[in-house]
N, C-alpha and C positions, 0 to 999 in steps of 0.2 A: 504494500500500500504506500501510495507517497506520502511523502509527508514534505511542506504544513498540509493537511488535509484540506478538499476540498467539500463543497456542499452537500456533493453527492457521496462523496465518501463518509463524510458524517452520518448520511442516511443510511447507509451500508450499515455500517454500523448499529444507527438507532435499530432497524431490522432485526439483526442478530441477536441485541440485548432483548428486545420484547420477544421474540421467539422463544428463547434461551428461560423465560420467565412465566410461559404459559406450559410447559409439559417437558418431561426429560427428555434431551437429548443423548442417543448412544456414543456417538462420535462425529465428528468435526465434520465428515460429508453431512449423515441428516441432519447437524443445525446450520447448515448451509443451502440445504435441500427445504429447510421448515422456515426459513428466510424467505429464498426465493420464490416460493408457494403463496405467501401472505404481500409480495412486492406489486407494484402496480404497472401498467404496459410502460409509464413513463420511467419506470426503475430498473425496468428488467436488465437494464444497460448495466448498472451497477456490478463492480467488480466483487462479489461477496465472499469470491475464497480466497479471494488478497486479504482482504479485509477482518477475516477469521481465522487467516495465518498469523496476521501481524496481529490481533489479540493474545493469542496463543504464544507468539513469541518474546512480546512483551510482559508477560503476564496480568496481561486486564483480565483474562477470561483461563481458564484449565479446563483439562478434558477427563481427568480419572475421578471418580467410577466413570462420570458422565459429566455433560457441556455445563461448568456453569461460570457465569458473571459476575463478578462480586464489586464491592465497594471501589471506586466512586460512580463505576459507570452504570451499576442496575437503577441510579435512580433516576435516570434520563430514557427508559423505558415502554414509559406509556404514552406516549403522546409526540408525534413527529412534527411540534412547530418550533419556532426559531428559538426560543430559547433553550430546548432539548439539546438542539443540534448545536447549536453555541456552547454547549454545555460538555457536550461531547468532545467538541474541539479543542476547548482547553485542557480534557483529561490527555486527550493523544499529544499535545502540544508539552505538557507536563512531563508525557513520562519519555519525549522522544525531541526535545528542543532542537528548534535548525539552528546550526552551528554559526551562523547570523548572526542570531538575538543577543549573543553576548555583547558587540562589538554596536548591534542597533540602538540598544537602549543606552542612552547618555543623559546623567544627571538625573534621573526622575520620568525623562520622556523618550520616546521614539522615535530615531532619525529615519527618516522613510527612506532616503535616498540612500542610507546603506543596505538595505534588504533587496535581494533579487529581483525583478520586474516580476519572472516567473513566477515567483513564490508569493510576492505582493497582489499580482492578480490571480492565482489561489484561493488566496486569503479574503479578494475585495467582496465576499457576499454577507461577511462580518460590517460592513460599512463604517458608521460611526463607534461601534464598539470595537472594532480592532486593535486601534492606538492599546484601550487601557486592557483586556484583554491579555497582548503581547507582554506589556508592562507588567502584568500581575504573575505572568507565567514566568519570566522574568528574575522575578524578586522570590517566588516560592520554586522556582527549580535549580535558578543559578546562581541568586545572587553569593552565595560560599561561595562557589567554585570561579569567581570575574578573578581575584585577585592570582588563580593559581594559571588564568584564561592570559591575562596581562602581563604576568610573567613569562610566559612561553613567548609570547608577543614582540616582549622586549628583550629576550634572550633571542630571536631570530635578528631583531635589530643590531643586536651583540657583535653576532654571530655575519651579516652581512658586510660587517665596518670590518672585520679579521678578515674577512675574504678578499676584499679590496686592497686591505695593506700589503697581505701578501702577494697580490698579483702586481703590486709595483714595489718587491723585492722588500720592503720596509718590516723590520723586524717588530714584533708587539709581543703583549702579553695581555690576555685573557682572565684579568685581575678579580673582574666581580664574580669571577667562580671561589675565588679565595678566601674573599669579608665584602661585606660594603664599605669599611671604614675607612677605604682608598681616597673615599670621594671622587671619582674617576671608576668607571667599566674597562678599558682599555688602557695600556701604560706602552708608550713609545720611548726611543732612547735610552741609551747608556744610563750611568750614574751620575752622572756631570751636568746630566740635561735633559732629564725625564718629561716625557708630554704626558699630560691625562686628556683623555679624550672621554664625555660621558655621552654616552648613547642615548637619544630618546626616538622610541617609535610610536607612527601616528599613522593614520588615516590623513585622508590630505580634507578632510569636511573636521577632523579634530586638529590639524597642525598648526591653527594660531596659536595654541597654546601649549607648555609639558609644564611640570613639577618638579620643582630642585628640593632636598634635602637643606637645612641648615649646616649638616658639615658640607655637601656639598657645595654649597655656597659659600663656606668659610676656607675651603681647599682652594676654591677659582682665584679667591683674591690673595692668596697665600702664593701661589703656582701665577698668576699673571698670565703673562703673554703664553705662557706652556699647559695653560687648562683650556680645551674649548668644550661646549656643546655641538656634537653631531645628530644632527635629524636626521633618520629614515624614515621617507614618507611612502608607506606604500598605497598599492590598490585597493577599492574597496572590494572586490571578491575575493581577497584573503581570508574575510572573515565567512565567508558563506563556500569554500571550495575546502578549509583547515590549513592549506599547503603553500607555503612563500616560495616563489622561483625565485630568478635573478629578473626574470621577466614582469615581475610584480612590482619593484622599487620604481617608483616615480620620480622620485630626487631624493639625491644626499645633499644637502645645506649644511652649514655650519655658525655658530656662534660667539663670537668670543669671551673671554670674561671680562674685560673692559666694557662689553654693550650689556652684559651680565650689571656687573655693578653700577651703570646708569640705571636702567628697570627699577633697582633694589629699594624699597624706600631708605632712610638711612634711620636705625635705629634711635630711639628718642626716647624722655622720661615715661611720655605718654602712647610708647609703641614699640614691639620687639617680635619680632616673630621668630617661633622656635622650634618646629619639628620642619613642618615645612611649607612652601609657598608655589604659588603659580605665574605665570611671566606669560605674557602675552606682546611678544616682539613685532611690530611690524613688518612687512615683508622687505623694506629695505634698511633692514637691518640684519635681515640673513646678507649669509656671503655662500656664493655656491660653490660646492665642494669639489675640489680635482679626484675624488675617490671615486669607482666606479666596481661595481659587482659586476662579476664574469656570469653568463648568461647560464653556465650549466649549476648554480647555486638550490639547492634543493634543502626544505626544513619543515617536518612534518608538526605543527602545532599539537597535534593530538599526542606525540609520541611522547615518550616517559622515559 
């Protein structure tokens, strides 16, 4: 079954559960057969043994001794109108998130223009309830797992700035595998003359802005001319395919810490900021990057 489901695939489904709730099923052909018996000429199109796979796989529904449904989805049941079928939507959307939503929902709300067209017009028979919907799915399937989703994110970011170095012979080290307390991702140079280089990876709909640390910000002005920030911006189908190529980077930019400590308010009796803050540079205040990613660059976001 696809997923995000469609209208009629929620039907499929509503099917199954009312079936499944009026008399035993022995096995997954007859409550497939006890479906499509009860479906109507406009349904008969419906895909109902995708549809009874993917319960089965997921576990919304088991099959021993015999077919049944259990909680959340038997209470969407009896009655095939929009709010059943909405209803349904979010249970399959709950236990099966496009790998999207992470990266879609920013701040509270729903960037539309990072979700697939595909999957967006899927989605459009939700209409006005979609936004909050997506958002609620969101907050009760992933919000735990954004920070471990961001992390891979920005370890491809990491990991794209090392590939570059090394394809113009430039020796580094892969430091924020070590500590954070570098203040710097990246470290270039000998001892005499060490660079930090900190990595930030964006969307190019989120790249006005990243977040420095407090030590990182107190490293930049420590370090001067030899700290920058490096942006990776990549595409927005990273987040909805999981897989960063080299074909995915849109720009590497750069930052220095001199335009850093312009941004920075400056400390005061009545203002300090301490864990950490957000910087929102103008775009001519980047400076573009001579780095460049070799096209065969591969980084599976999901991988572990």
């Amino acid at each position: 079954m696809r997923l995000p489901p469609t209208r009629g695939q929620c039907h499929a489904v509503f099917l199954l559960v009312h079936v499944a709730g009026l008399g035993v099923r022995q096995n997954r052909d007859q409550w497939v057969t006890a479906a499509r018996q009860r479906s109507t000429i406009a349904a008969l199109s419906f895909d109902l043994a995708s549809a009874a796979d993917a319960l089965l796989d997921w576990g919304l529904a088991k099959s021993l001794p015999s077919i049944a449904v259990g909680h959340p989805l038997n209470q969407f049941g009896h009655a095939a109108d929009y709010s059943s079928l909405k209803g349904i939507a979010g249970v399959l959307l709950r236990r099966r998130p496009p790998v999207w939503l992470r990266a879609a929902v920013v701040d509270g709300l729903l960037r539309r223009e990072l979700v697939p067209s595909d999957d967006l017009n899927a989605l459009a028979w939700l209409g006005d309830d979609l936004d909050d919907l997506l958002i609620a799915v969101h907050a009760d399937a992933l919000a735990s797992s954004d920070d471990e989703f961001l992390g891979q994110l920005g370890r491809a970011g990491e990991l794209i700035v090392m590939d570059a170095l090394r394809a113009i012979g430039r020796p580094a080290r892969h430091v924020a595998l070590i500590s954070d307390a570098f203040g710097y991702d990246i470290e270039c140079g000998g001892q005499s003359k060490i660079e930090g280089l900190e990595v930030k990876t964006a969307f190019a709909k989120t790249s006005d802005r990243f977040f420095l640390s407090r030590n990182e910000f107190d490293i930049s002005q420590r370090m001067s001319g030899r700290w920058h920030v490096v942006q990776v911006v990549l595409s927005s189908k990273v987040a909805a395919s999981g897989i960063v190529t080299g074909g995915d980077v849109e720009m590497i930019r750069e930052l220095p810490a001199s335009t850093v400590r312009e941004l920075a308010p400056a400390d005061e009796r009545h203002f300090r900021w301490l864990e950490s803050a957000m910087f929102s540079p103008s775009e001519g205040q980047w400076i573009s990057s001579a780095l460049s990613v070799g096209q065969g660059f591969h980084f599976d976001l999901e991988a572990r």
